[in-house]
C-alpha positions as CSV (number, residue, x, y, z in Angstrom):
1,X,84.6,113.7,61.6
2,X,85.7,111.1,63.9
3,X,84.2,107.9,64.3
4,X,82.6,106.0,67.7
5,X,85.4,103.6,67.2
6,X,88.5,106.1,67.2
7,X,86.2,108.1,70.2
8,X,86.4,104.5,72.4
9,X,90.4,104.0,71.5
10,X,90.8,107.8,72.8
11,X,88.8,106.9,75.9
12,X,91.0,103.2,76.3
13,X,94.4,105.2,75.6
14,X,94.4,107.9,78.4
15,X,94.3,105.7,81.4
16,X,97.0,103.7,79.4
17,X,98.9,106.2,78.8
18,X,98.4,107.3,82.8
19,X,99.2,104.1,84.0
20,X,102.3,103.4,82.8
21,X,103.2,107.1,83.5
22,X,103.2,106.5,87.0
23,X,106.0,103.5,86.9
24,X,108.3,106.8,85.6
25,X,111.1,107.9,87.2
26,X,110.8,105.5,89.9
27,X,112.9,102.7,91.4
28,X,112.4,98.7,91.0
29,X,111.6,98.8,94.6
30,X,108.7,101.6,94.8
31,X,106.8,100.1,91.5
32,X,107.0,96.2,93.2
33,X,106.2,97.5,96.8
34,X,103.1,96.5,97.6
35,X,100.9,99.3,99.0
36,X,97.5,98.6,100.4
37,X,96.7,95.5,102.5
38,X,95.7,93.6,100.2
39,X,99.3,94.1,97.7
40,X,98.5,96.7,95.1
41,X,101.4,97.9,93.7
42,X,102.5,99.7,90.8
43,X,103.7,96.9,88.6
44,X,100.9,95.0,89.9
45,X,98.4,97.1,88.3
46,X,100.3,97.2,84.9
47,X,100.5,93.8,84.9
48,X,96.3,93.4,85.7
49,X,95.6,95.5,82.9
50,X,98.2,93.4,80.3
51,X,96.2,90.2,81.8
52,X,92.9,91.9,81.2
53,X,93.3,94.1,77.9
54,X,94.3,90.3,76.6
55,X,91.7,88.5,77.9
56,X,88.8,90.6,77.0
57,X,90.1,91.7,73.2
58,X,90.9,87.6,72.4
59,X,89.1,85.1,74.5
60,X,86.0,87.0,74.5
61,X,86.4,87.2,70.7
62,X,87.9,83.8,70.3
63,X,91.2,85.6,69.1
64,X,94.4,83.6,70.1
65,X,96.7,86.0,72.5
66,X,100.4,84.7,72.2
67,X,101.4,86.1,75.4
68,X,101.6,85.2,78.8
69,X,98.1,83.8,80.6
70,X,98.9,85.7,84.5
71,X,95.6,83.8,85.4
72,X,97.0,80.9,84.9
73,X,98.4,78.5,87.9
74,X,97.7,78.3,91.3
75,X,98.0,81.5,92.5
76,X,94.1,83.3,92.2
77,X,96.0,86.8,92.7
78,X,98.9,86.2,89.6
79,X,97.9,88.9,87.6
80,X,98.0,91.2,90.1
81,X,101.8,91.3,91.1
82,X,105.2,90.6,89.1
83,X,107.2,87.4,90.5
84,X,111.0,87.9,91.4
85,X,111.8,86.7,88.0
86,X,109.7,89.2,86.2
87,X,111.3,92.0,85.4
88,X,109.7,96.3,85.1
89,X,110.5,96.4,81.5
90,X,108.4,93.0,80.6
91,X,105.7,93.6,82.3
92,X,105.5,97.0,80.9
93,X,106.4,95.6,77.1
94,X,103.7,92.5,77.9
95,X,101.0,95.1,78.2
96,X,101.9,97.0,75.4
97,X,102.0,94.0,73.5
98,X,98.3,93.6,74.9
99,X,97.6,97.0,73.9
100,X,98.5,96.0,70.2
101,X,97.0,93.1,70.4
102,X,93.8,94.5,71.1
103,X,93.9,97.4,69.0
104,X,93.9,94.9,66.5
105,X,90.7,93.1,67.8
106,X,89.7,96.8,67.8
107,X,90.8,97.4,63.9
108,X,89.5,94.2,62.2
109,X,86.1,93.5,64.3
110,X,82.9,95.8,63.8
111,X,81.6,97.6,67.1
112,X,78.7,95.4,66.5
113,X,80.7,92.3,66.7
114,X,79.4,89.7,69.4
115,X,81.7,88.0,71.7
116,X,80.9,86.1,75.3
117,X,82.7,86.5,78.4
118,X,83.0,83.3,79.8
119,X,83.9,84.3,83.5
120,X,80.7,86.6,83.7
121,X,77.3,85.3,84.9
122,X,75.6,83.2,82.2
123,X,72.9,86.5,82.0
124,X,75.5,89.0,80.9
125,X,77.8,86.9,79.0
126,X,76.9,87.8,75.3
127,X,78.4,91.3,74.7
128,X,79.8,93.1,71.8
129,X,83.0,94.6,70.6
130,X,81.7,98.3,71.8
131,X,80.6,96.6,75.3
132,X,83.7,95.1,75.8
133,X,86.1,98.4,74.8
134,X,83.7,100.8,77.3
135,X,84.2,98.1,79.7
136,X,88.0,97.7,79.7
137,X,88.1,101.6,79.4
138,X,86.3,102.3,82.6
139,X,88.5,99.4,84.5
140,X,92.0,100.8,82.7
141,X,90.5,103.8,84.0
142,X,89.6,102.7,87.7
143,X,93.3,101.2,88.1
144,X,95.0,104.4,86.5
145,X,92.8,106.3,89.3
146,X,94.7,103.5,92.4
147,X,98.1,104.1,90.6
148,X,97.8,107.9,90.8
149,X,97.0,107.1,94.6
150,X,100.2,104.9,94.7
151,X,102.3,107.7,93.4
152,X,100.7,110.2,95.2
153,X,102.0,108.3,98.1
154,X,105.6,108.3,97.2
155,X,106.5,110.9,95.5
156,X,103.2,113.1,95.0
157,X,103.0,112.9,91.7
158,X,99.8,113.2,90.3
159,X,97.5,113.6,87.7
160,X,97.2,112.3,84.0
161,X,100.8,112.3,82.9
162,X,103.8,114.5,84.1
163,X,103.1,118.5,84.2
164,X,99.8,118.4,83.3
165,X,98.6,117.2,86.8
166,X,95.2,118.3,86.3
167,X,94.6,119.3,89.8
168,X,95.0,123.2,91.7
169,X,98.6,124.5,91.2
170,X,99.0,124.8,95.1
171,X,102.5,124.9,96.5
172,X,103.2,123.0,99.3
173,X,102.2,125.3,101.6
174,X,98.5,125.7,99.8
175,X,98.5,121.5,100.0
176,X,99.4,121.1,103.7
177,X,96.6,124.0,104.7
178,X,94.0,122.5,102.1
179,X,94.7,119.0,103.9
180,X,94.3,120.8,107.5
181,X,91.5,122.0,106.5
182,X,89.9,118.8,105.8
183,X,91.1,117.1,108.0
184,X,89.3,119.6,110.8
185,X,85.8,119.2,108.6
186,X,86.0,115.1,108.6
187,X,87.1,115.3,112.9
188,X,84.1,117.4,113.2
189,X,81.5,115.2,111.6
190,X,79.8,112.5,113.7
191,X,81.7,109.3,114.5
192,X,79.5,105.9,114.2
C-alpha cells in the first residue's frame, strides 16, 4: 500500500518531469527567449523552480542547500531567467540537484515535521513538511502549466511529456476549425 509521503513525491514529480520536458528538442535560443511581457521563458521557469524546490525543502527546514542562491543580488527577478554565462545544461542539472536535495528533506523529515517560511506573513509562517511538499507541488505544477503554454507557442507541443499529450488527437485541420470555432463564440460575447 503506498504511503501519503510516496503519494506527495508522485504529485511533486509530474510537473517536474513536465517541466524539463518542454526544454527538449529545442534550441538555446527558444528556451532563453523570453515570451510574455514580463520575460517568462523556458529556462527561466526551470531555473524558478531549482530556486524554489531549494528554498522551501532547506531554509524552511533549516537544511543547508550547497547550491546556487538565484535570490540572491540585486536583481528581484534572478531566479526567474539564466544570465549569459549560465548555461541550459546547469540550470537544468542545478534543479535536479534541487530535486535531490529535497527528496532528501522529503526522506529523512516526518510529514509532521515543522518548519517556518520566513518570506510568508508572520500568520502563516509555521508549516509542516506535508504543507510545504503540497505547496511546491501545486506551484511546480502552475509553472509546468506556463511552460506547456511556451511550447505550445513554438512548436505546439503539448501535454505532460512527449506522445502522451493528454489532449484530443485532432490533426491540424480539427485544431485550426476547433480554434475558429472559438474564436467566433468569444467575438460574439459582449465587449466591456
Amino acid at each position: 500500500m503506498q504511503t501519503t509521503k510516496d503519494m506527495l513525491r508522485g504529485y511533486l514529480a509530474t510537473p517536474r518531469e513536465a517541466l524539463l520536458w518542454k526544454l527538449d528538442g529545442l534550441s538555446e535560443r527558444e528556451i532563453r527567449s523570453p515570451r510574455t511581457p514580463t520575460g517568462t521563458s523556458l529556462l527561466g521557469l526551470v531555473k524558478h523552480c531549482a530556486s524554489l524546490e531549494a528554498g522551501y525543502f532547506g531554509v524552511v527546514f533549516g537544511r543547508e542547500w550547497n547550491g546556487p542562491d538565484y535570490q540572491a543580488g540585486d536583481d528581484p527577478n534572478g531566479d526567474m531567467f539564466a544570465t549569459a554565462d549560465e548555461s541550459p545544461a546547469q540550470i537544468v542539472a542545478v534543479y535536479r540537484d534541487a530535486q535531490a536535495f529535497a527528496d532528501r528533506t522529503i526522506d529523512e523529515l516526518d510529514l509532521d515535521t515543522r518548519g517556518s517560511v520566513p518570506w510568508w506573513p508572520a500568520d502563516r509562517r509555521e508549516v509542516t513538511l506535508e504543507q510545504i511538499i503540497v505547496h511546491v507541488a501545486i506551484d511546480c505544477a502552475r509553472h509546468a502549466g506556463h511552460a506547456d503554454i511556451l511550447r505550445e507557442q513554438i512548436d505546439g507541443a503539448v501535454g505532460l511529456r512527449d506522445g502522451n499529450p493528454n489532449i484530443p488527437p485532432l490533426d491540424e485541420t480539427g485544431w485550426a476549425e476547433h480554434h475558429a470555432r472559438l474564436v467566433a463564440i468569444a467575438e460574439s460575447a459582449p465587449r466591456g
